[in-house]
C-alpha positions as CSV (number, residue, x, y, z in Angstrom):
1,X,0.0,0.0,0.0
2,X,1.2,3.8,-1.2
3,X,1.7,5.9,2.3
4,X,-0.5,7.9,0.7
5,X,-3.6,5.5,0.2
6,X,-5.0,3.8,2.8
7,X,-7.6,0.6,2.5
8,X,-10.9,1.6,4.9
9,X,-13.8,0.1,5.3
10,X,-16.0,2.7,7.1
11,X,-16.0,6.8,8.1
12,X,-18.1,6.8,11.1
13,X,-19.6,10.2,12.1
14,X,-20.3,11.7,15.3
15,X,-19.2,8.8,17.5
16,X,-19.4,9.7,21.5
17,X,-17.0,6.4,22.9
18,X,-14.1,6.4,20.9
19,X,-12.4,9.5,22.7
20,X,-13.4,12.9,23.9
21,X,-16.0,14.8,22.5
22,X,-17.8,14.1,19.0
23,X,-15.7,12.2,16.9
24,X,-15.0,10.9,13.1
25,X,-13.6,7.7,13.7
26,X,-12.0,6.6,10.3
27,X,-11.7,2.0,10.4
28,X,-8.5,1.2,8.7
29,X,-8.0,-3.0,7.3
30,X,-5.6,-5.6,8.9
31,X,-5.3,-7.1,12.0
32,X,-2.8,-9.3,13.7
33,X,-4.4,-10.9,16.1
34,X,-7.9,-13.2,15.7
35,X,-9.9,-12.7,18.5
36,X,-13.0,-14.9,18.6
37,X,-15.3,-12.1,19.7
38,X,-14.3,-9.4,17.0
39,X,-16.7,-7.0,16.2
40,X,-15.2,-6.1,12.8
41,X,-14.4,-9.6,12.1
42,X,-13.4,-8.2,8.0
43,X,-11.2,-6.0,9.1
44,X,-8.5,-8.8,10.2
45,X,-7.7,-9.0,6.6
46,X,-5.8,-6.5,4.6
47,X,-7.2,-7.6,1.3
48,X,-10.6,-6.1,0.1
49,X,-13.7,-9.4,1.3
50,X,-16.3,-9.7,-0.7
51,X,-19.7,-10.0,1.4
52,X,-23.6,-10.0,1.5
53,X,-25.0,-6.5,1.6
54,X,-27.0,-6.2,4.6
55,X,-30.0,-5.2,2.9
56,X,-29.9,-8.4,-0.1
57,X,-28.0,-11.0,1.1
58,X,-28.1,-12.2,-2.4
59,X,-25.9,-9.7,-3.5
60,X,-22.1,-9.7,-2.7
61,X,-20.8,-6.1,-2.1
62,X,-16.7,-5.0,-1.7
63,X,-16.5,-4.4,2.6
64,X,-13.9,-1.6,2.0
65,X,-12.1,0.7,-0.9
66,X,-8.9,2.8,-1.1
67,X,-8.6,5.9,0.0
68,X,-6.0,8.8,-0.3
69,X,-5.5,11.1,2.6
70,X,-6.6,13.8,0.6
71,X,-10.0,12.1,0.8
72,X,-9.9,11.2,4.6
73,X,-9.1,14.7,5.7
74,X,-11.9,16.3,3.5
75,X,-14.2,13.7,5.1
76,X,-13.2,14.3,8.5
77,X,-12.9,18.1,8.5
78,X,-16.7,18.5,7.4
79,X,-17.3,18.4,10.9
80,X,-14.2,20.3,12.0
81,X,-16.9,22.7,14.1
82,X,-18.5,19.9,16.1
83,X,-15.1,18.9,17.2
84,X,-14.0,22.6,18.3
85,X,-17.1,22.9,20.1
86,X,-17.2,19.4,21.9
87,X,-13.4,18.9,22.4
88,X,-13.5,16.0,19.7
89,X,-11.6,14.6,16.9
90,X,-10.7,11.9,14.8
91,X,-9.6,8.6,16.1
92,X,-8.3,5.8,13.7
93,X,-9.6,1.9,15.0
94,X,-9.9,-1.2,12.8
95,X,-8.9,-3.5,12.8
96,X,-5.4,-2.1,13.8
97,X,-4.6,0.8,12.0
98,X,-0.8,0.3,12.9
99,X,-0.9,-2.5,10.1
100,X,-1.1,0.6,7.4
101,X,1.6,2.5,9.6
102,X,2.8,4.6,6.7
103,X,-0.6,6.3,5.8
104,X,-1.4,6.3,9.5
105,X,1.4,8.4,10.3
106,X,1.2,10.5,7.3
107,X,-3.2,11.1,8.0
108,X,-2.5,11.6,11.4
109,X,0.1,14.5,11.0
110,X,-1.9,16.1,8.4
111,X,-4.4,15.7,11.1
112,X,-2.5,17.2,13.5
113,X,-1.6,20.5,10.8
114,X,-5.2,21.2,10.8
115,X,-5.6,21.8,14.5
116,X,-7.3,18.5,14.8
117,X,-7.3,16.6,18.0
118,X,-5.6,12.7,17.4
119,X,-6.6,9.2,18.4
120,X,-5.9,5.7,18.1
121,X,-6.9,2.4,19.1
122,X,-5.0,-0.2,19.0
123,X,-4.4,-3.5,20.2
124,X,-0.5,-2.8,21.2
125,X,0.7,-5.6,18.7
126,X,3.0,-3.3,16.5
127,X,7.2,-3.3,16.2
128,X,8.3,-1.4,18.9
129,X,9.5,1.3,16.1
130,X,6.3,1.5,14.5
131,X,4.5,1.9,17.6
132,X,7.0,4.6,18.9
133,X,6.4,6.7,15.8
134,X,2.9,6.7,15.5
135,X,2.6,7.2,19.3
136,X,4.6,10.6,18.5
137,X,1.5,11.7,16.5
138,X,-1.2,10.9,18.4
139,X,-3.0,13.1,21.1
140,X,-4.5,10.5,23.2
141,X,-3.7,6.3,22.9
142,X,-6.3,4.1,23.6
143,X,-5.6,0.7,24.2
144,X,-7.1,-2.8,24.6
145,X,-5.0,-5.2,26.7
146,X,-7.2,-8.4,25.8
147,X,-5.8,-11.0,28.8
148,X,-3.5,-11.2,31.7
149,X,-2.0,-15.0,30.9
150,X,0.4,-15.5,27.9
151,X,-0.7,-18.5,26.8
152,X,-4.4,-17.7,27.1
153,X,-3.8,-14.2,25.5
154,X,-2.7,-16.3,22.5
155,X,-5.5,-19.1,22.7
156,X,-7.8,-16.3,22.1
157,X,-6.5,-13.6,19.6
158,X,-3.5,-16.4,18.1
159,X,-0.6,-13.5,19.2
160,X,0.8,-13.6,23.0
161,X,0.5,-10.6,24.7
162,X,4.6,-9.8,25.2
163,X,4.6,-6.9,22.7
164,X,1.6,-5.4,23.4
165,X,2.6,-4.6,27.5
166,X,6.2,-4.0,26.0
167,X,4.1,-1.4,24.1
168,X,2.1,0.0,26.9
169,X,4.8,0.3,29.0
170,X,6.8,2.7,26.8
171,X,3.2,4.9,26.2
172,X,2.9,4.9,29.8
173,X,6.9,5.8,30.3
174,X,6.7,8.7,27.3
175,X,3.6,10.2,29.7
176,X,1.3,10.8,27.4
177,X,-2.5,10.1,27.9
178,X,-3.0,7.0,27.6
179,X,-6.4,5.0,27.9
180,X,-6.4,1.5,29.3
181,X,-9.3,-0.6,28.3
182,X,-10.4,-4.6,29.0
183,X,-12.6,-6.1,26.8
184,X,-14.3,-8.5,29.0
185,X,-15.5,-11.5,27.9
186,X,-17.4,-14.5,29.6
187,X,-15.5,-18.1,30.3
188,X,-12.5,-15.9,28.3
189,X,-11.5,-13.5,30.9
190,X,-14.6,-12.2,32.9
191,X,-13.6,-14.0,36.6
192,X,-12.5,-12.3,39.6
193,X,-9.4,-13.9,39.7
194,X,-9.1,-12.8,36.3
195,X,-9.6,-9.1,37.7
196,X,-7.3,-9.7,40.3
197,X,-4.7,-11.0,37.9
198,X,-5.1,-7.4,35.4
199,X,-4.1,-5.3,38.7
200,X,-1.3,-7.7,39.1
201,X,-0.3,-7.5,36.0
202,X,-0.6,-3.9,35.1
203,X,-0.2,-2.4,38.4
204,X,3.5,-2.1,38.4
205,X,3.6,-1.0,34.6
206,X,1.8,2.4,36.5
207,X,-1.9,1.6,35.2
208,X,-3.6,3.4,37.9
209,X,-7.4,3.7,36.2
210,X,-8.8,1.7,32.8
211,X,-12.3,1.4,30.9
212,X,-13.7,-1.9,30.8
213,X,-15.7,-2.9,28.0
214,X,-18.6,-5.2,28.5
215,X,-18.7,-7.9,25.8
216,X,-21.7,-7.5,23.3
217,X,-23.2,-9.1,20.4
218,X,-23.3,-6.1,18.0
219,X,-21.0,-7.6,15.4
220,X,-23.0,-11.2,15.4
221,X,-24.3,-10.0,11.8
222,X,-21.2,-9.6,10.0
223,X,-19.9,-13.1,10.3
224,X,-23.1,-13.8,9.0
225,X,-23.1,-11.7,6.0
226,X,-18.8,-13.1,5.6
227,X,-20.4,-16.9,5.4
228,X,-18.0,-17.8,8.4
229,X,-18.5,-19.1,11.3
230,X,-19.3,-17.2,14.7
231,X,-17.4,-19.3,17.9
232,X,-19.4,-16.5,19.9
233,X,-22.7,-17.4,19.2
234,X,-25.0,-17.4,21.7
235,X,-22.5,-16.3,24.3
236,X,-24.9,-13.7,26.5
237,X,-23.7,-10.3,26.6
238,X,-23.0,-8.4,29.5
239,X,-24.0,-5.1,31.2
240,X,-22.3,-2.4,33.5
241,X,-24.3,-4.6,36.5
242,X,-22.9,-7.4,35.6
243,X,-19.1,-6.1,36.5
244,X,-19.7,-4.5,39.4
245,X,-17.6,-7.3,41.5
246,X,-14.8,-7.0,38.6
247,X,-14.3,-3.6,39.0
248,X,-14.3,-3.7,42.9
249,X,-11.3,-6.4,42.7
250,X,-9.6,-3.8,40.2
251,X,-9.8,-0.9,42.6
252,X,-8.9,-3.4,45.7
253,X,-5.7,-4.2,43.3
254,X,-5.3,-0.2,42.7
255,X,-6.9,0.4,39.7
256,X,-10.0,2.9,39.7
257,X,-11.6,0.5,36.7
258,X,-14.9,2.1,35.2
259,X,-17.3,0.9,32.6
């Protein structure tokens, strides 16, 4: 891919969770790692899917196209107002947009040069290098550390979780803001001794507060729609009530953990 072109496969406007304020949060292609419970379970591969549209399954659409940065930032600063007014921005997801690190970094300075607040989430798994430069660029970090364990981290999303915490530990080192979120997900990580083991583990990397993210069925649909099959399926979803114990054992560990 050009570092000038970039391969999306959706601009969503005014979001309200992926960072302060209202934001246009721009879904890049290509993920490294496989979790089971992926919401944007196309975006894992770089390569343009074909898949049934939502509304006639018998016909097969493209899921995502190319897009220069030219095009992004045109996209993105049509709502340049609402973002001065609510303290948003733009924040690049995926998939992980560190897979397409050369138009990332590019968008995001261009981004930057227009007075535009920056954001990114990410899963951690990037080369140290990569990560260090795009972390440069970006105004706030948003982060998904997916398990405590090694070996379960890579039963679940096929990578271990070594790079990622090498990762977070050098966002949390440079002192940037940084936002620590868990994905939690039943029989994969939803226990308290699970909770107890994230304040173990991230305590002494100086995680003091994190988000966690209750899991939900929203992206049930696409596997549909991508003829594969959904591990996830009928897995019920759970609800800020239902992690009220997890978070205590977070804050008893030293983590102020909200949902």
């Amino acid at each position: 891919m050009s570092e000038d072109v970039g391969r999306i496969f959706d601009i969503q406007k005014f979001s309200l969770h992926d960072g302060p304020g209202i934001r246009t949060v721009v879904f890049l292609k290509g993920c490294p790692m496989g979790c089971a419970w992926c919401s944007n379970p196309n975006s894992r591969k770089l390569q343009v899917l074909q898949m049934r549209d939502a509304n006639d399954p018998n016909v097969l659409i493209a899921d995502s196209r190319d897009y220069t940065i030219d095009e992004v930032i045109r996209i993105c600063l049509q709502d340049l107002p609402f973002y001065e007014e609510s303290g948003g921005g733009v924040t690049l997801s995926g998939g992980e947009a560190m897979v397409q690190h050369r138009f990332t970094t590019r968008l995001l300075r261009k981004l930057k040069a227009k007075g535009v607040h920056t954001a990114i989430e990410t899963t951690g798994y990037a080369a140290p290098g990569i990560f260090e430069k795009i972390l440069a660029e970006v105004d706030l970090l948003i982060i998904d550390v997916k398990h405590h364990d090694r070996k379960l981290h890579k039963t679940w999303t096929k990578v271990s979780n070594e790079l990622p915490l090498r990762n977070l530990t050098t966002a949390i080192k440079a002192g940037g803001p940084v936002l620590v979120r868990i994905p939690v997900i039943p029989g994969v990580n939803n226990s308290l001794d699970d909770a107890a083991a994230f304040a173990r583990l991230l305590t002494p990397i100086g995680v003091t507060e994190l988000q966690l993210l209750p899991f939900h069925q929203f992206g049930e649909r696409k596997y549909d729609l991508l003829d594969w099959e959904y591990t996830m399926d009928g897995v019920p979803a759970l609800h800020e009530e239902d992690l009220v114990e997890f978070q205590q054992v977070l804050r008893d560990g030293g983590i102020d953990a909200y949902v």
